[in-house]
C-alpha positions in Angstrom: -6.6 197.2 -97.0 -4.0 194.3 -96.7 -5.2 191.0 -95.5 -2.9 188.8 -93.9 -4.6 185.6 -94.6 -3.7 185.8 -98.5 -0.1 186.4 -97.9 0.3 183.3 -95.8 -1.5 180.6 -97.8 0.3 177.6 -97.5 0.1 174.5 -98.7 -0.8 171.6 -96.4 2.0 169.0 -96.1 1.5 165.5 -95.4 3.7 164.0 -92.7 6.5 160.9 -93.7 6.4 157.7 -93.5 7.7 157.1 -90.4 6.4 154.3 -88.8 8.2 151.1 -90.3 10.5 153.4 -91.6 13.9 151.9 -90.0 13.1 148.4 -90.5 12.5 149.3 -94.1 15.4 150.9 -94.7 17.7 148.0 -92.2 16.4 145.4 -94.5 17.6 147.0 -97.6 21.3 148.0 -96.0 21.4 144.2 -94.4 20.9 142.7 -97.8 23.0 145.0 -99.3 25.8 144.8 -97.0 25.9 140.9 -96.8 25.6 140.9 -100.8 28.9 143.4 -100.8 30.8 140.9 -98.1 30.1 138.1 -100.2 31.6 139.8 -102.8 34.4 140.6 -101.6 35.0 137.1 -100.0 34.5 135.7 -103.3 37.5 138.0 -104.7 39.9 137.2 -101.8 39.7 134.1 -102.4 39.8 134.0 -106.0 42.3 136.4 -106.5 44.3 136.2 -103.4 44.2 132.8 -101.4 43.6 130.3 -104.6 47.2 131.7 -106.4 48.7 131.8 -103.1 48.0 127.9 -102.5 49.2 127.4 -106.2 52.3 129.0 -105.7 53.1 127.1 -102.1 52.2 123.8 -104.2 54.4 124.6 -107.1 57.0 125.4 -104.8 57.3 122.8 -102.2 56.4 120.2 -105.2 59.8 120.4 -106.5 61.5 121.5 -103.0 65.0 119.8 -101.7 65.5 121.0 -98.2 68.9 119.1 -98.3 69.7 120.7 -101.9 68.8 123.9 -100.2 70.8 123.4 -96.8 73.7 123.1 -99.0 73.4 126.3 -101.0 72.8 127.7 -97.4 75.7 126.2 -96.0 78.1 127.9 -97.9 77.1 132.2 -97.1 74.8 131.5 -93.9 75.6 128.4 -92.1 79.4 128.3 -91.9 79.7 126.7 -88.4 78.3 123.7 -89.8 81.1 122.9 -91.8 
């Protein structure tokens, strides 16, 4: 005869962690997603707003607006003349 009992013999599975379990896994993405931020801060403003500030200081350090309004005067600004 064919018992039912041994056909369905499962195992018994324990239940998950889930108390605690959001705050757990909050705190890792928080410090993980201030860690990436900071990153990428760092390399705006290392690769990006440092040069930028260098090249506006190299430029205006040798600047004649007069020089300039001259070259200008001669294409752009011809009512001036």
């Amino acid at each position: 005869m064919y018992d039912h009992n041994d056909h369905y013999n499962f195992s018994v599975l324990t239940k998950p962690p889930m108390q605690g379990f959001l705050a757990k896994r909050l705190r890792f993405h928080f410090v993980g997603a201030f860690a990436v931020s900071l990153g990428v801060a760092a390399f705006y403003k290392f690769a990006v707003a440092e040069p930028r500030k260098k090249a506006y200081a190299d430029f205006y350090r040798n600047y004649d607006s007069m020089k300039d309004f001259e070259e200008m005067k001669v294409g752009i600004f011809q009512s001036t003349k």
